[in-house]
N, C-alpha and C positions, 0 to 999 in steps of 0.2 A: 504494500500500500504506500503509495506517495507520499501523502500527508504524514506519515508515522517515522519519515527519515528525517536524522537528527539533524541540526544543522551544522554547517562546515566551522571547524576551529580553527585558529593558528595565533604564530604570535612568531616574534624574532628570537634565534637564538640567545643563550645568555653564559659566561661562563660560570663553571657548577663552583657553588662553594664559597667559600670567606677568602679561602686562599688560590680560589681559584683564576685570577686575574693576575698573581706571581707565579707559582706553582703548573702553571698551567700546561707545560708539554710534558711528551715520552717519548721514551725509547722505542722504537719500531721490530719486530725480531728481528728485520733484515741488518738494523745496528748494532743488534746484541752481538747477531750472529758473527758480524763483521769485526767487530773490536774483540770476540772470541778466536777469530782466525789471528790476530795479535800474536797471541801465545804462541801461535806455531813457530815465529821467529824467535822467540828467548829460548827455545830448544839449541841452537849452537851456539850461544851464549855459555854453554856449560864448557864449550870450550875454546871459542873464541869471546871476550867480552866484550867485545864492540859491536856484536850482533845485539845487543840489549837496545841500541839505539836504534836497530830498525823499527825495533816494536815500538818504542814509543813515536817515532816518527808515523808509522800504520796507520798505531789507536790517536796520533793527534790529527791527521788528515784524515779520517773517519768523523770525530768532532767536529772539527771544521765543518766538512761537508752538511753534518747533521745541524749545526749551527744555521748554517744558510738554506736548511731547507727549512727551520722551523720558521725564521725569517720573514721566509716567502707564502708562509702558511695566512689563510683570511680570520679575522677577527671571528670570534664566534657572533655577533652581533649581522655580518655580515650575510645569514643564512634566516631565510625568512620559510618558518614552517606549517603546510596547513595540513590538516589531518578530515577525511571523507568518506562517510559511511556512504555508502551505493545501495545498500539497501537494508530495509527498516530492521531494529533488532530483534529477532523473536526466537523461544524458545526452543531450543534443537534444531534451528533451523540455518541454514548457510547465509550469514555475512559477509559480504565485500566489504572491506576497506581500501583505502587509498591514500599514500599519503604523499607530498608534491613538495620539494623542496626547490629555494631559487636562492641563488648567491648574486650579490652583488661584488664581484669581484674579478678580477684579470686575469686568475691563476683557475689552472684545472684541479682537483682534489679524487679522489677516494673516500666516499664516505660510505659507512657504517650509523645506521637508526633500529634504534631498539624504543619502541614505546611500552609505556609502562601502562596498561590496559590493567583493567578489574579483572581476579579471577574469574569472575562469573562470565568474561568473554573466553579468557585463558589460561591454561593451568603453566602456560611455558611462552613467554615472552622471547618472539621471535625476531631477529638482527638478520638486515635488509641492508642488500649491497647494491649503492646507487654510484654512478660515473657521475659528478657535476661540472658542467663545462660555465662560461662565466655567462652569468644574464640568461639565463634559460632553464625551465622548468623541468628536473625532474622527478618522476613518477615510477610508486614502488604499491606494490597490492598484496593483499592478502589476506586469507581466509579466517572466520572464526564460528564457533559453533556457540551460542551462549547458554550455559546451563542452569540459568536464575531469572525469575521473574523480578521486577523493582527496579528503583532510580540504584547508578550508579556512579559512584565518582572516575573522572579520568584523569587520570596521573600524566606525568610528564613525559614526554619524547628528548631520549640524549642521543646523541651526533657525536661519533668518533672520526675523524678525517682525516687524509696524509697527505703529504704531496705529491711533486713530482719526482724528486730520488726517494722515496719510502722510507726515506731515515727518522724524522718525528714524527707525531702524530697528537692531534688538541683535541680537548673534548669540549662538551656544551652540551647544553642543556634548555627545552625551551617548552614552554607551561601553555598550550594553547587556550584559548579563551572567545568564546560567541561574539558574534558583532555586537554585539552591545553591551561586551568588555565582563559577564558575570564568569562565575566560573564553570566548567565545561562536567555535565553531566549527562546522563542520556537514562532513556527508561527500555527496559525490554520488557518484551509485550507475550502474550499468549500466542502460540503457531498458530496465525491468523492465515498464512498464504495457505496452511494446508489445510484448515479449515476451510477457506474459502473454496478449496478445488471438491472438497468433499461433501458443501453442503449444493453443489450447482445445481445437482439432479432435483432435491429440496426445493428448491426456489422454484424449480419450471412447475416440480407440484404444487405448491402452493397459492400460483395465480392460478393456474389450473382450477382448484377448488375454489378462488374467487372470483373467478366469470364462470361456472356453474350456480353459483349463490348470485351473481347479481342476476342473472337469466331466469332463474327459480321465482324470485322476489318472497322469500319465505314466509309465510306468517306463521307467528306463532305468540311463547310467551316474551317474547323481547318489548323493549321497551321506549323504543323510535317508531314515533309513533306515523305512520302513513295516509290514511284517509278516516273519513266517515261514512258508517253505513246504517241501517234500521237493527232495530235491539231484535234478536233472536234469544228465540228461549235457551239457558244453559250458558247465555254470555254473563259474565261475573259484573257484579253493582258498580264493584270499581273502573270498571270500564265505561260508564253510563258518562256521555257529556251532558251533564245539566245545562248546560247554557245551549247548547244546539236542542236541547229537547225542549227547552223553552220557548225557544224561537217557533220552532217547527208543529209543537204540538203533540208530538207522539216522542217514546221511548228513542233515542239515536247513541249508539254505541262509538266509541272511537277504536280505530283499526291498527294494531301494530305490525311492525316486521323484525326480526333478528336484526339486532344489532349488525352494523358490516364493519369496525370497527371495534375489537375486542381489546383491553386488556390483561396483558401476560407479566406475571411476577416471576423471577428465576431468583429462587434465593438459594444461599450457596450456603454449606455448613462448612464451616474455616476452623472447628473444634481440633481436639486431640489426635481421634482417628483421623482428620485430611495430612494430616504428616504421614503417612504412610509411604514410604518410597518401594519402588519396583521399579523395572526395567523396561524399556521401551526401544524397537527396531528402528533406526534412523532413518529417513527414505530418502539416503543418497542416492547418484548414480556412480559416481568414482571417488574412492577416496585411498589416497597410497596409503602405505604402511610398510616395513621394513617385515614382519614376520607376521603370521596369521593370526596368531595369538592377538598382535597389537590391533590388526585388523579389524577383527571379530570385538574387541575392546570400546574400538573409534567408533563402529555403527550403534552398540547401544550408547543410551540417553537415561540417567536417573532424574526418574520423575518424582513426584510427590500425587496423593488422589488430588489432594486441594490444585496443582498446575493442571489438572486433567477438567478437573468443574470449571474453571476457567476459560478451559477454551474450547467443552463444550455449551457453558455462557454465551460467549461468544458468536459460536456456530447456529444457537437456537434462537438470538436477536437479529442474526442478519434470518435467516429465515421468515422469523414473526416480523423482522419489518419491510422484506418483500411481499409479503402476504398482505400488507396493508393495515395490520393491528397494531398500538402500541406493547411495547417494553419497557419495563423495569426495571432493579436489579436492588437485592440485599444480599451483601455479606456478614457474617457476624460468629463468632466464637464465644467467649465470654460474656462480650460486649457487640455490642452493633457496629462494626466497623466503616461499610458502603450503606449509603442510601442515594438511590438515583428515582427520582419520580419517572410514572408513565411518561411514555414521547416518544416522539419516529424522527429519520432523516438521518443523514448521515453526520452531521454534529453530534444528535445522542446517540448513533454510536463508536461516535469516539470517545465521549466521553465515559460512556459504557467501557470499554478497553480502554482506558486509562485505567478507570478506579478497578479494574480486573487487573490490571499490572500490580497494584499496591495492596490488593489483598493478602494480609499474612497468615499464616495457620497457629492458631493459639496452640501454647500448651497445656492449658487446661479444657475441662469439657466443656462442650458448646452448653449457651443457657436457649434451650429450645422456645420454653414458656415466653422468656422475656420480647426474643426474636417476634414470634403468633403475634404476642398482644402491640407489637410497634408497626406488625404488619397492617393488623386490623384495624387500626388507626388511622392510618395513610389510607386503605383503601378501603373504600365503604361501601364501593357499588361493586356487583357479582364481577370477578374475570376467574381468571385461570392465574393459577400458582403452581407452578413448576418448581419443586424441590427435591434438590441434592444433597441427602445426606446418606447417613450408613447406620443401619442399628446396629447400639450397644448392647452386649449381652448380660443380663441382667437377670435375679431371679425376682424381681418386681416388674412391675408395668415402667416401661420405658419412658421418658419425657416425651418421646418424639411422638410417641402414640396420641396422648393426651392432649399438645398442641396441636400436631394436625385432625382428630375428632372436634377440638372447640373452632377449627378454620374451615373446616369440610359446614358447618353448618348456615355460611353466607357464600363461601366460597368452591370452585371446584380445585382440588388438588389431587395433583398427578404426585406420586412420592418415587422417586428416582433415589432407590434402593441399591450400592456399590455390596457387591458379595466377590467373597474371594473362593478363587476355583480349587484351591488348595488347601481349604478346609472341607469341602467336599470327596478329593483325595481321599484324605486321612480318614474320612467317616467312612467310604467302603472300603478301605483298605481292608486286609488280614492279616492280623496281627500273626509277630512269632514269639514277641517275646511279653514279661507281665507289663511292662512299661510300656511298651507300644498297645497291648490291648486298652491301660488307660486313656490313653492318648484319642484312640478310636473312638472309647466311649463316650470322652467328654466332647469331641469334634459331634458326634451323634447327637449327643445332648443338647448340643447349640445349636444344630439346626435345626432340632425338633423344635425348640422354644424359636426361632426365628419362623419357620411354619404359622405356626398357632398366629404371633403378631399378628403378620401379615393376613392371614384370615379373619382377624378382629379389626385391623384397616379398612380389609373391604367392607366386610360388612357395614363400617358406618356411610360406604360410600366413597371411599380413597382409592383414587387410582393408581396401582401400583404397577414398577417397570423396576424386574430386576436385570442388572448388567453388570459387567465387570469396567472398571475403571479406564479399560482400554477404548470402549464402543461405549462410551455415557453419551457421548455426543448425536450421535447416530440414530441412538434409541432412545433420545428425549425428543429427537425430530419429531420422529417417528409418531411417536405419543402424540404429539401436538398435532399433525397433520390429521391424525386420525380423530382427536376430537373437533377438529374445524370442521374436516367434512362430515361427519355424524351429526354437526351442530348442535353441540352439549352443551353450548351455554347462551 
């Protein structure tokens, strides 16, 4: 996405340090190397001793030389550096960078850039070899996977350079900064491109279902209201226009149609359980590696459920707002951390995937109850609530229960239930030993009691979607498509 590329930084080199404006050169290995070939002359010195004077005459035209080439070396001040992401930062997903260096100076150099990036772009800070010729731009790239959602800070870019005998070599150092001089952060976002490729199909269904609903013209119990017609028997009191029955004389009813126009809640549970990490396939096309092992290492992605809610968040707003209905969004753990009112268009959902970037996973348990009653506050008239969470295993009635029975009774809620496929495992396994038949029994046990819930949800009316944290996206569509065109609400 365009709009979600950071903007370009830069700023002028500087040299590093207190004492870096005296202190400021090195030795090159090619000098080391060279003032080590020295020695080889004090070898016939053992027995001639005026061969001692060759060496020092060697290693002093070696200085020399290196003298004059530190000389000829550009000011660090001289190197003007801008740093450019190519494309927007997201989650396991491939970043271009760029970064463009230009000297103001006479002399050719060798330089060396190592930028100092946040781990969450890099775990190895990678040194880029540029040729700079004088007054001319150039340009070094390179890839990053970013493995954290949230703002991050960016560190410094330092410039190692040599001349043109290779004998010194200066460093610098330089802090880039946004045109408008603050300092240089960026936010990584939820895997929105691959999101976006996944929800495409979604989208054609979804207008789909909305010009069969405007063609239809539904009536029903909605509450947009359409025309006037004469009172039939079995039409409800509240529906009676006294002021057109007045006018008119006789009984005259007013005619509604479904809403076209829905709102959808996607509240996210950010508790204890959304820290869950597991593994995730990267959907490279090439990526080196040195041995299979590293291979196989680079394509997975440690995710968290909470990075997974997010960006099927994400996937199920651009849907509901192709579909023409507004979107919402709550996050909350402990505390309520997101709240975005109802709204459509592409501003809210950016703003939507912003506050999706900065949602964090508490370590303690989500307060379910608190979450319901800040929902039902905000929203007073019937839509659809799509919620993400996970049942806790409990030998009491869960929270989660209890808040969504007190929301199912103004609201429809879909509960988008995360189960692990490896507690399932364990419950048919066969046991060999006493430890592993424990193991089995209590995996048994927990999903018996997770059963049972989920049978006392439906029954109050709760629509449930179980999935694994991989497909929550997919199959909250899903959900939602299916209740638009059924027209449940």
């Amino acid at each position: 996405m365009q709009t979600l590329i950071p903007q370009r930084e830069s700023a002028f080199a500087q040299p590093i340090g207190r004492t870096g404006r005296w202190l400021k050169y090195g030795l090159t290995p090619l000098a080391m190397l060279l003032l080590a070939a020295g020695l080889l002359l004090a070898a016939p010195a053992f027995w001639h001793p005026r061969w001692i004077w060759g060496m020092f005459a060697w290693d002093g035209l070696v200085l020399l030389l290196t003298l004059v080439d530190a000389s000829l070396l550009p000011r660090p001040t001289a190197f003007h550096v801008t740093r450019i992401f190519l494309d927007s930062p997201q989650l396991g997903q491939q970043t271009r960078l760029e970064w463009r260096v230009r000297m103001n100076n006479e002399s050719i150099v060798d330089l060396w850039l190592t930028d100092e990036l946040h781990p969450a772009l890099t775990t190895k800070p990678e040194e880029l070899h540029l040729s700079i010729f004088p007054r001319e731009e150039s340009i070094a790239e390179a890839t990053v996977y970013p493995s954290e959602r949230g703002d991050v800070a960016m560190g410094r870019i330092y410039l190692r350079y040599r001349g043109v005998l290779r004998l010194a070599e200066r460093w610098a150092g330089a802090q880039p900064t946004l045109p408008s001089g603050n300092s240089a952060h960026i936010r990584i976002f939820p895997a929105l491109e691959e999101s976006r490729d996944r929800t495409s199909f979604y989208l054609l269904r979804a207008r789909q279902i909305e010009m069969q609903k405007r063609r239809l013209r539904l009536r029903g119990t909605g509450r947009d209201f359409e025309s006037l017609r004469d009172y039939q028997e079995g039409d409800e009191l509240r529906n009676v226009s006294w002021t057109a029955t007045a006018r008119r004389g006789k009984l005259v009813s007013r005619q509604f149609t479904v809403e076209r126009s829905q709102q959808v809640w996607i509240v996210l549970d950010a508790g204890r359980l959304s820290r869950t990490a597991f593994n995730l396939q990267r959907n490279l096309n090439i990526l080196a590696a040195e041995t299979e092992q590293e291979r196989t290492a680079a394509y997975q992605l440690t995710v968290t459920q909470l990075d997974q809610a997010t960006q099927a968040a994400a996937m199920l707003a651009q849907v509901v707002n192709g579909s023409g209905d507004k979107f919402a969004m709550m996050a909350y753990g402990r505390q309520v951390q997101q709240v975005l009112a109802p709204g459509a268009g592409p501003t809210h959902l950016r703003v939507l995937i912003d506050m999706l970037s900065r949602t964090r996973a508490d370590r303690a348990e989500a307060d379910h109850l608190s979450a319901m009653a800040r929902l039902k506050n905000m929203q007073r008239r019937r839509g659809l609530v799509v919620w993400i969470t996970e049942l806790t295993d409990s030998a009491g009635r869960p929270e989660i229960v209890t808040a969504a029975a007190e929301l199912v009774k103004r609201h429809l809620v879909v509960l988008v239930l995360l189960k692990h496929p490896e507690l399932e495992e364990l419950a048919n396994a066969k046991p060999t030993t006493r430890a592993a038949m424990f193991h089995t029994a209590a995996a048994q046990e927990m999903l018996e009691r997770r059963r049972e819930t989920i049978v006392q949800l439906e029954r109050q009316g709760v629509l449930i979607v179980e999935t694994t944290a991989k497909e929550i996206g997919i199959n909250a569509i899903s959900k939602y498509l299916e209740v638009k065109a059924q027209g449940m609400l």
